[in-house]
N, C-alpha and C positions, 0 to 999 in steps of 0.2 A: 504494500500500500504506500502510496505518495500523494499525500497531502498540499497544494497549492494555496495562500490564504492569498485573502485579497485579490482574487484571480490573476496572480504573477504568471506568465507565462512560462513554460516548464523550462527548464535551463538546460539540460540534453542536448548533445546535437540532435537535427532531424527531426525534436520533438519525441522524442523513443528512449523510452527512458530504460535505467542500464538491467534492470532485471526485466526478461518479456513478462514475466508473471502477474507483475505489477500493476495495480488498479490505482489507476489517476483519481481524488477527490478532489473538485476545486470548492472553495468558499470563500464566498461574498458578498455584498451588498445584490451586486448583479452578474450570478456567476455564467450566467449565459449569453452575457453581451447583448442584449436583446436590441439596442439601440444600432449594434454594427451591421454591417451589410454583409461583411464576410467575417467569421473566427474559425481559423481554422486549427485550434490546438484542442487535443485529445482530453475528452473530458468522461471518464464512466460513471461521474458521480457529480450533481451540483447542487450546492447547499447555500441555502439564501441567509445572510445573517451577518449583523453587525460584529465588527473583532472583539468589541468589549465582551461580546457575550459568547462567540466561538471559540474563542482561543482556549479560557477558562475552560469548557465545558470539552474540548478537544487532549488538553494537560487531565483533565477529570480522568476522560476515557480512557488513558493509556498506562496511567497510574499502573494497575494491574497486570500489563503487560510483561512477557519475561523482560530481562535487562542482559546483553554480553557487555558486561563493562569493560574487559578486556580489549574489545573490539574499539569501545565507545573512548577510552583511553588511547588508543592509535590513532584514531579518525581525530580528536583533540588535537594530539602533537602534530600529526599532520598540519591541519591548518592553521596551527601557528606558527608554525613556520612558515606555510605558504604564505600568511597575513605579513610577514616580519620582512619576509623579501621583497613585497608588494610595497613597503613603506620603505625600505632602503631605497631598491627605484623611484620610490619620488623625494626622497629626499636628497639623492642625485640628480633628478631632474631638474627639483625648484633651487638649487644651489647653483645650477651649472650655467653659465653666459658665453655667446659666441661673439667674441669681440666687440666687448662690451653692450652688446644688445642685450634684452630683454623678451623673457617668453611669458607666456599666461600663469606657468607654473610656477616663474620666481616670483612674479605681481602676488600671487594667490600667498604666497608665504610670509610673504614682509606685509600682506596683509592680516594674515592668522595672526602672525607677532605681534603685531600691535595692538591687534584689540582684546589681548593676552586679558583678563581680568575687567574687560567692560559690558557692560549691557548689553549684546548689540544684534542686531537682524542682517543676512545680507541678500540683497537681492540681485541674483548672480541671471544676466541671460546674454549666455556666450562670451560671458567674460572670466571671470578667476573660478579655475574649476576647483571640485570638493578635492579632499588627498593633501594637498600643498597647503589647504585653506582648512582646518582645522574646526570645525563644526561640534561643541557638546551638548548644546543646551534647548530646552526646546524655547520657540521661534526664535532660532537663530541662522535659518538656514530656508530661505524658496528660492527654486528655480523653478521658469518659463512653466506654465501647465500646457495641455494639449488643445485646451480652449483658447487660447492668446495667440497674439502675432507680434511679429515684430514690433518694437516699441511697448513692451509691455514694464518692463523694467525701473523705469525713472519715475512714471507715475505711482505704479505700485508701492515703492519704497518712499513715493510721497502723502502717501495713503495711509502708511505704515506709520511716518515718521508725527502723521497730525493726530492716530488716533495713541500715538504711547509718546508723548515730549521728551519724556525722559532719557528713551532709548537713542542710542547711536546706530544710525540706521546707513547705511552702505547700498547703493546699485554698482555695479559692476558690467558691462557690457561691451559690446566689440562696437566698432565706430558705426556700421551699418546700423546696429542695435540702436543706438543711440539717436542718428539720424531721425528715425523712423517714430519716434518717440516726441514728434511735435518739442525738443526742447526749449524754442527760445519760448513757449505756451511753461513749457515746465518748471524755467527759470524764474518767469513774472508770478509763477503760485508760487513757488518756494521763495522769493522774498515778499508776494501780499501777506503769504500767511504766517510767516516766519518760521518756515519748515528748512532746517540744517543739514540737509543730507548730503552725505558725502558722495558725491560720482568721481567714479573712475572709467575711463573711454582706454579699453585696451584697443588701441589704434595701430591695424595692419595692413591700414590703407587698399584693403579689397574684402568683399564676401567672402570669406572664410567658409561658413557651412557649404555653400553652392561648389567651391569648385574642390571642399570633401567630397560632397555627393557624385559631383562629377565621376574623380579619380576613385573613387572606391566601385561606382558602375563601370567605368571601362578605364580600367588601369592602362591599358594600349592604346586608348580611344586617340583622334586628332588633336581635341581638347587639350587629353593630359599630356601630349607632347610637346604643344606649342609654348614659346617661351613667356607669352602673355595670353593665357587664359581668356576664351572670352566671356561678355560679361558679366566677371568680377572683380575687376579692378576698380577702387575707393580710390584712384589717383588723377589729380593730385589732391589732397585731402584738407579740406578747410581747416581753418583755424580754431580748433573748438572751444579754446579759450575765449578767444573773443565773444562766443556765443554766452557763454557764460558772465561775460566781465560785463555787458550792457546790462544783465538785472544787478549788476553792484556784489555778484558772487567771488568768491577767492578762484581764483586757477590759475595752473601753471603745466607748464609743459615738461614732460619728463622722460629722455632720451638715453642716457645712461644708467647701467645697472650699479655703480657707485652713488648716486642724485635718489634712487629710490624711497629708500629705509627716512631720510629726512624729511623727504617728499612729504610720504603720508603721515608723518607725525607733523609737522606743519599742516599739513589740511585737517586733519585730527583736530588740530589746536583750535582752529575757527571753529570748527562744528561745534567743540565743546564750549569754550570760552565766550566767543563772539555772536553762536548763536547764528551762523551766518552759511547757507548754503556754501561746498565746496566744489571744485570739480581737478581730477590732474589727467591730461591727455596724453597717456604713456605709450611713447613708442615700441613695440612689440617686435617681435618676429613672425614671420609668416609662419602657421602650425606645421 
């Protein structure tokens, strides 16, 4: 038996899971998708039901069940090791600079560091990903839902930031993201209403998800050959400080991986002190 909660899609290749024996349960809210056009993963079993009350009543059921703890001891050391490798890899990655540039992964770190010991929510779409950016607490952590579109990011975290004042509230988003996000509208509410939220524009001067999708569809395609990609190129790339400094907000542009770590503790400082919308438009690396 394999158990699916929240109708996660089965993690298997191929959907096939590693015993054929095996009878797939899913449970969910809605564990038959009723709303999709197509679902096609393997379901013998669907249980309608909130986690509050399946999870409990699912740990009830199995209580009883026998236990190879032996087994349950390997499977353990196992994955923490796997878990342990996983984090040295990014703790390589977000360390690591190609003369002197800047990737998502070192922004996402010298982010987690800073806001070591604060309040804070971040609203990440398509900019500092989870792993490097260190997430414990609950609301402190949304990315993009599957109802949103681009531009979802700056408003939401302004949403965020009016209904908890207290909080240090962070968007995070690649410069298309941001575009799309009506900011100089974003900017005029965040100083009418005195909402301090900190933006970061990971700025790579092109679509980033579009020409993923491309090269991950046809790795050989024309596309992925060509030395300029077509449309996704974000060049030459406005000024986004500027957009920011006409509502009276802090910004600054940030191009080397030495300038970082100051950066956001200087925009920090507005947000907290001044009270005053920030934004820093960090040059990146293509992913």
């Amino acid at each position: 038996m394999v158990v699916v909660l929240d109708c996660l899609a089965p993690w298997w290749p191929d959907n096939h899971p590693p015993n054929p024996d095996a009878r797939i349960i899913h449970i969910g809210r809605d564990p038959l998708f009723s709303r999709y056009p197509v679902r096609n993963f393997r379901s013998d079993l669907s249980i309608v039901g909130e986690s509050a009350t399946t999870v409990p009543a699912l740990i009830a059921a199995m209580e009883a069940l026998p236990r190879d703890h032996e087994m349950l001891e390997r499977r353990r050391a196992t994955l923490a090791e796997a878990s342990a490798a996983m984090r040295r890899g990014i703790d390589a990655l977000s360390t690591h600079a190609m003369h002197e540039g800047l990737t998502k992964a070192r922004v996402g770190r010298a982010l987690s560091n800073a806001l070591k010991g604060l309040k804070s929510s971040v609203f990440s779409e398509l900019g500092c990903p989870l792993g490097p950016l260190e997430r414990q607490d609950r609301n402190s952590w949304f990315q993009e839902p599957h109802s949103g579109g681009l531009g979802w990011g700056f408003p939401a975290a302004l949403g965020a930031q009016l209904a908890d004042p207290d909080r240090v509230v962070v968007a995070t988003m690649g410069d298309g993201s941001y575009m799309f996000s009506n900011p100089t509208a974003c900017h005029q509410i965040a100083e009418a209403l005195e909402l301090p939220v900190l933006v970061l524009v990971l700025n790579n001067e092109e679509w980033g998800a579009v020409r993923a999708s491309v090269t991950g569809l046809y790795p050989k395609g024309e596309a992925s050959r060509a030395n300029r990609m077509p449309l996704t190129a974000l060049h030459p790339s406005p000024d986004f400080s500027l957009t920011a400094q006409a509502s009276r907000a802090f910004s600054r542009r940030v191009e080397l991986a030495a300038d970082l770590e100051e950066a956001i503790a200087e925009a920090l400082k507005v947000v907290r002190t001044e009270r005053r919308c920030a934004l820093l438009d960090i040059r990146i690396l293509p992913d």
